[in-house]
N, C-alpha and C positions, 0 to 999 in steps of 0.2 A: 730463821727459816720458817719455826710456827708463823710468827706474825704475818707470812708472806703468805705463806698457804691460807690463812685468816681472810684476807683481801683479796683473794681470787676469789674464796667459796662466796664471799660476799655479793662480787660482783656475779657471781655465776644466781647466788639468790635473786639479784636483780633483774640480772636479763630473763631469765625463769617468771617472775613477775610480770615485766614487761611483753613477754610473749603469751600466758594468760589474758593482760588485757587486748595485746593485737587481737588474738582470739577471738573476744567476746565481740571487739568491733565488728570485726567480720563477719560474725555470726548474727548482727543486728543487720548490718548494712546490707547482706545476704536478703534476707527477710523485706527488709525496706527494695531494695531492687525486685524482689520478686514481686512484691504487690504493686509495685510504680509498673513492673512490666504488664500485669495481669488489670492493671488500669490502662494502661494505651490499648491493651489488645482489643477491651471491651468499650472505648471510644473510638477505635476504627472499624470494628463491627457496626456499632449503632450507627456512624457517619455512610458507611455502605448501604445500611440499610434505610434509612432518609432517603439517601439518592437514588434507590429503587423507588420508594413509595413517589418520592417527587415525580421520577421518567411516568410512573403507573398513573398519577394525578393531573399530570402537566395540562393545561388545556392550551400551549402553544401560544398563549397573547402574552404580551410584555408585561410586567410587572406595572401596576396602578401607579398612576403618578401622583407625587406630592401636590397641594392646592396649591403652590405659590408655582411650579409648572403647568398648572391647569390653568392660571391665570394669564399667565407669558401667552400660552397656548389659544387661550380668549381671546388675546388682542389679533392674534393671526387669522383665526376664526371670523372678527368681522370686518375683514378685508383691507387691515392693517397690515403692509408687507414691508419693506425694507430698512428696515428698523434699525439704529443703533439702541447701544444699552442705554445709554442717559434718557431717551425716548420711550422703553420701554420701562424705566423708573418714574417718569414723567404722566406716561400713562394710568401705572399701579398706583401713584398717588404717593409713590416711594420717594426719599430723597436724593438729590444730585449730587451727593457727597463723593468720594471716591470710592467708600469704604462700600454703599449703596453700587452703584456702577456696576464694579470690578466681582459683587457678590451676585450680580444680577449676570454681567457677561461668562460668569463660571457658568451660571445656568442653562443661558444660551449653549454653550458650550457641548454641554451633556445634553441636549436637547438636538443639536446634531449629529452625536453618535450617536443616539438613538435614530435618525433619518428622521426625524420627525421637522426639524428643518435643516436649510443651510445656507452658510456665511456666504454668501452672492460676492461677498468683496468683503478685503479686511475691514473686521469690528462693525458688517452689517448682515443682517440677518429677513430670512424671508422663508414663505413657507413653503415646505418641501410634497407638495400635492395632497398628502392623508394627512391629520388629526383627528384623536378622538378616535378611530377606526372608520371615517367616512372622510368620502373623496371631498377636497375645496379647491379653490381655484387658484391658478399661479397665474401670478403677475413676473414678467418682467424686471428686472431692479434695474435701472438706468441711470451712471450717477452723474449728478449733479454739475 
């Protein structure tokens, strides 16, 4: 019967052990959660307050465009209109690869969500009346 009583107290040693280091976890992980929470709180304050200073700064015009859109945007400017993309890599001096094309019709692409043109007809492109922030002239696209 000792020896039995022996092997319980043991085990009773052990879980007693074990529930010391659950303890200690928690009391770290505690810790670590409260500073992880005290870090978002103080990254969605700062992001709040950008987006104030932004509204407070805004001057209302689109965001500048990259040069290789400024370039696209040249060729429409001097009275270059209904373009496919292979023509307007052709134009840039760019190559007629696919990998050219397909990175150039992305462009086109975001260039008319921006209204700045639009695809007249699938995979052809034309200018959508402003660039630049000044009025240009529209042509017609009539195909071929």
């Amino acid at each position: 019967m000792r020896e039995l009583l022996d092997r319980i107290e043991a085990r009773q040693a052990a879980a007693r052990e074990e529930i010391g280091r659950l303890r200690e976890q928690i009391t770290q992980l505690t810790g670590r959660l409260s500073a992880a929470e005290r870090s978002l709180e103080r990254l969605e304050i700062t992001r709040e307050t950008l987006l104030d200073l932004a509204e407070e700064t805004d001057t209302g015009g689109p965001a500048p465009l990259p040069s290789a859109y400024r370039q696209i945007l040249a060729l429409f400017e001097q009275g270059e209109d209904g373009l496919h993309a292979k023509d307007v890599c052709q134009a840039l001096g760019l190559g007629t690869e696919p990998r050219h094309t397909e990175n150039t019709r992305a462009k086109l692409k975001r260039l008319v969500s921006r209204g700045m043109l639009t695809e007249s007809e699938p995979g052809k492109w034309s200018v959508d009346g402003f660039v630049g922030g000044r009025s240009v002239s529209v042509r017609a696209v009539h195909p071929s």
